[in-house]
Phi, psi and omega in degrees: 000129191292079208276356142338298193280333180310307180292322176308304214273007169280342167288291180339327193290314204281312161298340185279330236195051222281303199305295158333290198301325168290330191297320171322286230274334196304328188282357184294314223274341170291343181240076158219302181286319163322288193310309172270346149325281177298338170298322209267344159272353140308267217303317183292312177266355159289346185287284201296333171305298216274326145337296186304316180307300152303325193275017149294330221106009171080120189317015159229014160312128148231122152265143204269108185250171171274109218213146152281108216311176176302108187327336177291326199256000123042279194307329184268354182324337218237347159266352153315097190316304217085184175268155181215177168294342173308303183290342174309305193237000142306321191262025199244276170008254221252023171235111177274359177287346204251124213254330189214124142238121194261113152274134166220160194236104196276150172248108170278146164069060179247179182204135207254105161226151187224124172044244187255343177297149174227159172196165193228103163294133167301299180215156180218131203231116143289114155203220208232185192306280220299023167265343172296327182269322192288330194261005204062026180273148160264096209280108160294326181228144190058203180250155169286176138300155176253171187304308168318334178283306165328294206289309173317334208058054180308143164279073167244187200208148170218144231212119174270175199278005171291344184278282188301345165267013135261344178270005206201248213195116179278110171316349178265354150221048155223357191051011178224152171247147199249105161300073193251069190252154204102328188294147163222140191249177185264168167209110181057043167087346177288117155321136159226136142233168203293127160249357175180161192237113183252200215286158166282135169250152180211161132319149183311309181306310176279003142316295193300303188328265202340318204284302175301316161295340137286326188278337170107014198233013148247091158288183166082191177291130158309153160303163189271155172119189161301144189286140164314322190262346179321132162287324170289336187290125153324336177288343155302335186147129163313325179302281172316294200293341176276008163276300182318311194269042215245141156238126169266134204220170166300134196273338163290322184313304201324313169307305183312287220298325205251301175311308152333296173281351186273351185220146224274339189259007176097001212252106163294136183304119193235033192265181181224135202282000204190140174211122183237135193250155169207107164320123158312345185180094180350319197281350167265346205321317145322296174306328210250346177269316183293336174308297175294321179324307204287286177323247166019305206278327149316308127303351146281358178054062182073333172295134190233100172243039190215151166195148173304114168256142154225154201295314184307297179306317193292344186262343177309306191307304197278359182261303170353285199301288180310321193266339160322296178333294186294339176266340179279335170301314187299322158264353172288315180276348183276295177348295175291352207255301190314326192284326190272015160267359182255323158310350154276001180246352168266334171280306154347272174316309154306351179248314169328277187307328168292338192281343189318310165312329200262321165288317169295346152287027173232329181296327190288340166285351165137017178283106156354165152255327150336288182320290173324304171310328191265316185296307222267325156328311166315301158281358169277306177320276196343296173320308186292327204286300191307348134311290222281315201308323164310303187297314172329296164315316202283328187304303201312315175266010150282279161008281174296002176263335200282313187283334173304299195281322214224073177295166201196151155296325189260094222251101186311134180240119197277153194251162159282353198255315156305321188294318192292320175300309189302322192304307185282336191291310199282341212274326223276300167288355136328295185270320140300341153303326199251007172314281176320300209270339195282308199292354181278300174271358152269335142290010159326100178264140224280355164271318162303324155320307169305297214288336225275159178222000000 
């Protein structure tokens, strides 16, 4: 048998009976579109996750928290130092496992002005050089601050660009960028000024947007809604933007100006909202944490009112997260895939009972049973793969729909390896739809076939 004339006449079959067939096909291509959907939107926020990860600092970031002691130590609550500069440079001192260590001092409730614009920064930070290596900025304009800036307690500032397209001027709807370093805007009313700007973060994808759009080869009206590209918008990412919304000030400015005047007795506060680590080597990651504890516990006189968050449990969570994701999405499209094999096994068996006359005439020319069988298996395939080839078609304008109503930084990818899959599954429910009905018309005797009215 000729497996050519087989798909053929399985189609020809299919085209006889167009309207049914569509009706057959909805469920493939609906748990087809399913399938690769959700995948592609799994994949899309594991892609923005693990980017939000890096553009954090990176799997070898561990942050020094602050925690409540231990019920034995009950009696020392009122002697827990916290973090402090003491602990800064014990552990820059006396952990060689340890690559950066960053203090920072945070100013809450600051509000960010220029002339009559206001903006409320996502974070406004005191701290030293080595936070450019622990978080990964890059300063595009101007300069970081310095020692001199340090010791003194300059009032300067360095500022993303999210600060500066709302205190100054956004380049995505002026068409120019505005540099403003030198410039000085207020923070709780204090002059400060801008010494350096750093680069706009993005995602890759709204990278590229940016890129195409300077070279001129994206035209027309923005989309509707927040722009993709903001430097200030959540839609680039949680990450970019709180990066975007960042102000850094010298961690001595942070003391004076804001810790001083903020407290009644003249006394500054000399806890620290933060202290962030970075391991020489992922592979030590143990050694370098215990290595700080032993340090920690010491300047801490035994009170152990600190513990380790590390980036590594958060990607743990998040493979975690995903994979929950993938098997309940997985099963929500085998759910859908199964209803449309079973609507091929009901048209399969209906295309059977008009054929009895037509099969026993081909058994009687000398056709298998085999023979039958392998045809009728064949055109149960047909059916399920042009269900897939549909789903496919469909995923794709699911996809652009899901991203049209609901945009996100984390920007769904459609994978090849879903599509194969999906691909593979229907031709697979294809072929268990078409069990019953191949067996049913192989076995068919080919004078009683003759006889069915």
């Amino acid at each position: 048998m000729n497996l050519f004339n087989v798909i053929l006449i399985g189609l020809k079959e299919v085209w006889a009976h167009k309207f049914r067939s569509v009706l057959t096909l909805f469920g493939v291509v609906l748990g087809v579109a399913s399938l690769v959907g959700m995948s592609a939107i799994i994949q899309g926020m594991e892609n923005g996750l693990r980017e939000s990860m890096i553009a954090m600092g990176g799997a070898d970031k561990v942050l020094l928290q602050v925690q409540a002691i231990p019920s034995y130590q009950d009696h020392l609550a009122d002697q827990a130092p916290g973090r402090t500069l003491v602990d800064v440079l014990a552990l820059k001192n006396g952990a060689p496992l340890l690559s950066v260590v960053s203090p920072e001092m945070e100013v809450p409730e600051v509000i960010a002005a220029k002339g009559d614009k206001r903006v409320d920064p996502e974070e406004t930070v005191g701290a030293w050089p080595e936070v450019l290596a622990m978080n990964l900025h890059t300063v595009e304009h101007g300069r970081f601050f310095n020692s001199l800036d340090e010791e003194e307690a300059n009032p300067v500032c360095v500022i993303g660009t999210g600060i500066r397209d709302a205190l100054f001027e956004d380049p995505d709807e002026t068409g120019r960028e505005i540099i403003p370093v030198s410039e000085t805007i207020q923070l709780n009313g204090q002059p400060f000024t801008i010494v350096g700007m750093f680069q706009h973060y993005s995602s890759e994808r709204d990278t590229k947007e940016r890129a195409l759009k300077k070279l001129g080869e994206i035209k027309g009206a923005n989309p509707v809604g927040p722009k993709r590209s903001k430097g200030w918008g959540r839609k680039g990412g949680w990450a970019f933007w709180r990066k975007n919304r960042t102000i850094y000030i010298p961690l001595n400015t942070s003391w004076v100006r804001f810790r001083i005047a903020g407290d009644a007795d003249g006394i500054p506060d000399p806890r620290l909202s933060g202290i962030d680590l970075k391991v020489r080597s992922m592979d030590q990651m143990e050694k370098a944490l215990q290595q700080a504890r032993n340090i920690l516990l010491v300047t801490h006189r035994g009170i152990e009112d600190f513990s380790f968050q590390t980036q590594e449990n958060q990607i743990e969570s998040i493979n975690r997260q995903i994979k929950n994701a993938r098997l309940s999405g997985g099963i929500i499209a085998g759910i859908s895939l199964l209803v449309g094999g079973i609507g091929i096994m009901n048209i399969m068996l209906a295309s059977i009972n008009e054929r009895i006359r037509e099969i026993g005439t081909c058994k009687a020319i000398g056709a298998t049973g085999l023979d039958i069988f392998i045809q009728i298996i064949v055109e149960s395939v047909v059916l399920a793969l042009l269900g897939a080839l549909a789903g496919l078609v469909a995923s794709q304008f699911l996809v652009d729909l899901l991203s049209y109503i609901s945009p996100t930084g984390n920007t769904p990818v459609i994978t090849w390896w879903a599509q194969a899959l999906a691909v593979v599954f229907s031709g697979g429910v294809g072929i268990v739809a078409g069990l019953i009905p191949a067996f049913k018309a192989a076995r068919l005797e080919p004078i009683q076939a003759l006889r069915y009215e």
